[in-house]
N, CA, C and O atoms as CSV, one atom per row, in Angstrom:
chain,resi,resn,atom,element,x,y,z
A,1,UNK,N,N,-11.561,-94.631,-31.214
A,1,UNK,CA,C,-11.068,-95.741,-30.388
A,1,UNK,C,C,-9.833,-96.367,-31.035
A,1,UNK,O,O,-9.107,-97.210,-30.509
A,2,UNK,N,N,-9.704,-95.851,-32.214
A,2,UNK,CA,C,-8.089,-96.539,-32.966
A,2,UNK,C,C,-7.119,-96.374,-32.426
A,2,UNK,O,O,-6.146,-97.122,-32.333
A,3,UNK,N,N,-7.385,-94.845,-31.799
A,3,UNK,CA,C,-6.057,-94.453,-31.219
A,3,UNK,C,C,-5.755,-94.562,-29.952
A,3,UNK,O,O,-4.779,-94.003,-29.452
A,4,UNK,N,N,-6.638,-95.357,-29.268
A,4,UNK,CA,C,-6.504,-95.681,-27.968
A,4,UNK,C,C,-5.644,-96.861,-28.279
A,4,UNK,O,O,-4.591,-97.123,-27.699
A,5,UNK,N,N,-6.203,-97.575,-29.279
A,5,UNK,CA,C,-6.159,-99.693,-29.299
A,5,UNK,C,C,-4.621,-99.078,-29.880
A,5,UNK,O,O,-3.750,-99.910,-29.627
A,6,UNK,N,N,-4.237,-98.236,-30.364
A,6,UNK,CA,C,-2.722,-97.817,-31.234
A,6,UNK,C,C,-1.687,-97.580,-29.796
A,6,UNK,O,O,-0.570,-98.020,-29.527
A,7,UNK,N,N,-2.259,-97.034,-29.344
A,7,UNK,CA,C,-1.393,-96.494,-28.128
A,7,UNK,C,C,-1.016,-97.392,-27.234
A,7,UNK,O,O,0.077,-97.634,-26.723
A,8,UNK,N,N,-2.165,-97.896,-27.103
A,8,UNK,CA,C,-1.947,-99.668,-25.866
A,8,UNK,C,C,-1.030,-100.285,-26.595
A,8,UNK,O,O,-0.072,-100.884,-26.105
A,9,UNK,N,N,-1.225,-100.197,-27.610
A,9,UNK,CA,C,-0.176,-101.708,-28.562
A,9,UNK,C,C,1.285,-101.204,-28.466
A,9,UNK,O,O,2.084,-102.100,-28.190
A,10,UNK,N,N,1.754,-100.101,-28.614
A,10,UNK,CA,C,2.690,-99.230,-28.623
A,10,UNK,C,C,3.280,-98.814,-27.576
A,10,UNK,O,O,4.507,-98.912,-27.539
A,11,UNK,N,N,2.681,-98.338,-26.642
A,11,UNK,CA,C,2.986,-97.979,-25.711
A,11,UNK,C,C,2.326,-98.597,-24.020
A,11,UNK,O,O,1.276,-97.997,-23.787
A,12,UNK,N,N,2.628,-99.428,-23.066
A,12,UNK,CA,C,1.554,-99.822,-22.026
A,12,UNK,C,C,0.898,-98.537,-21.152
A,12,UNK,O,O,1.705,-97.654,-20.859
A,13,UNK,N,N,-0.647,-98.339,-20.663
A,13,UNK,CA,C,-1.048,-97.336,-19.928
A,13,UNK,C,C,0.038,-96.698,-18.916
A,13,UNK,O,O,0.866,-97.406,-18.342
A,14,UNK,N,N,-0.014,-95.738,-18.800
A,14,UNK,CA,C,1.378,-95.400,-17.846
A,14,UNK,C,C,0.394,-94.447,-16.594
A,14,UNK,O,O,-0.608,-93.782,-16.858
A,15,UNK,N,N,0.885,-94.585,-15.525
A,15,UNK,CA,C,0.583,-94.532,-14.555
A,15,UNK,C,C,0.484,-93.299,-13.840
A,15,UNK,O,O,1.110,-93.030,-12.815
A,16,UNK,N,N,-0.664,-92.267,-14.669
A,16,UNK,CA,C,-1.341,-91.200,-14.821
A,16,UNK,C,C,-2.408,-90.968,-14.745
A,16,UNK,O,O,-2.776,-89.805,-14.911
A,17,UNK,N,N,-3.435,-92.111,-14.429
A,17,UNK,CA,C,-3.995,-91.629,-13.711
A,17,UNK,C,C,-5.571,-92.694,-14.606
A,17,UNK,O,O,-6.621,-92.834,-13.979
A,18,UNK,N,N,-5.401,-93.276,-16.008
A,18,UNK,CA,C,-5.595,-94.298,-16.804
A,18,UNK,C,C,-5.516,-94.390,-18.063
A,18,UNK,O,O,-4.881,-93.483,-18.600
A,19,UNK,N,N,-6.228,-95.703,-19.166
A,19,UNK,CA,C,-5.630,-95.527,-19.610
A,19,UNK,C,C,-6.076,-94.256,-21.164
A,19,UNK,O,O,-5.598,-94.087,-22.286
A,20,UNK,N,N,-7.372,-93.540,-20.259
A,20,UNK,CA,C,-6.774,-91.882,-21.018
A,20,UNK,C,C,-6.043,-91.270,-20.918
A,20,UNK,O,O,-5.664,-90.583,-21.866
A,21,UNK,N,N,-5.489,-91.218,-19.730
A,21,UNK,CA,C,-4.332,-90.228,-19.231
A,21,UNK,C,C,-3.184,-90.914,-20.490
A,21,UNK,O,O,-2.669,-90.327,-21.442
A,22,UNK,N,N,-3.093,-91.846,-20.209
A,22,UNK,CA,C,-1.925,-92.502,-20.778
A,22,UNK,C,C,-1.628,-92.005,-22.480
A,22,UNK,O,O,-0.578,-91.781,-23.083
A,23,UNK,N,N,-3.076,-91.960,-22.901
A,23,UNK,CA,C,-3.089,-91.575,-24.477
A,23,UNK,C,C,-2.323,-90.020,-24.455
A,23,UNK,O,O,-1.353,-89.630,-25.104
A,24,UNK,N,N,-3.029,-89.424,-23.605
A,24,UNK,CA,C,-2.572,-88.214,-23.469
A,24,UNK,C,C,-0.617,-88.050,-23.205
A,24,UNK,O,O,0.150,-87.281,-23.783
A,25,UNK,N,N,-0.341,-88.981,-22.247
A,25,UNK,CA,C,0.923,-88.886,-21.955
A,25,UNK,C,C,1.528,-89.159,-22.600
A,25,UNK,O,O,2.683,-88.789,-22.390
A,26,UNK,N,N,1.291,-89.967,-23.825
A,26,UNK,CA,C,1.949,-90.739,-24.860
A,26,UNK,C,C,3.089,-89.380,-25.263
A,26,UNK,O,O,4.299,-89.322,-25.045
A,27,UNK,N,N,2.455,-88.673,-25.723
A,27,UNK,CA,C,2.869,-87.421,-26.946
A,27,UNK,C,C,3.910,-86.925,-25.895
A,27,UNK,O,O,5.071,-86.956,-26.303
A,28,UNK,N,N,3.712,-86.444,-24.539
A,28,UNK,CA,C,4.253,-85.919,-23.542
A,28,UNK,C,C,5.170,-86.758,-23.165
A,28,UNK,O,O,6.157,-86.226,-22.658
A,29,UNK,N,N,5.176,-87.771,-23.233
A,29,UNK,CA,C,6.465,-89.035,-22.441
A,29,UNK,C,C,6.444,-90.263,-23.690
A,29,UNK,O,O,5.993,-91.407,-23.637
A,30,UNK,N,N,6.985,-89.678,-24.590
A,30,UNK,CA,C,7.560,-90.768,-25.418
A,30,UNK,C,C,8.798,-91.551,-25.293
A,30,UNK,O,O,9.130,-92.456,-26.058
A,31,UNK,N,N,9.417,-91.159,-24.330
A,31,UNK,CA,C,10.854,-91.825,-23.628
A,31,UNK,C,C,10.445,-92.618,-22.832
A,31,UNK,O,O,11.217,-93.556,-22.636
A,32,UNK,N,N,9.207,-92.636,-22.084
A,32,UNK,CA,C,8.530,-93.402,-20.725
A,32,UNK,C,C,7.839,-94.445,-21.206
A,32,UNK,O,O,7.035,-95.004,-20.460
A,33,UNK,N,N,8.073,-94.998,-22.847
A,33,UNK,CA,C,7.708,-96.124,-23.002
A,33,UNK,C,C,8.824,-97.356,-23.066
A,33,UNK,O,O,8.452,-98.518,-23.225
């Protein structure tokens, strides 16, 4: 769960679908933050 609470702080859920997708998208769309 660190790396969820890391990702929210860092990056906001992005609009994929939630905010797992979002963890996932992180790595994939690091410009889309």
């Amino acid at each position: 769960m660190t790396v969820e609470h890391h990702t929210a702080v860092s990056r906001p859920p992005l609009p994929r679908g939630g905010p797992r997708s979002g963890v996932r998208a992180v790595p994939a769309y690091p410009e889309r933050g």
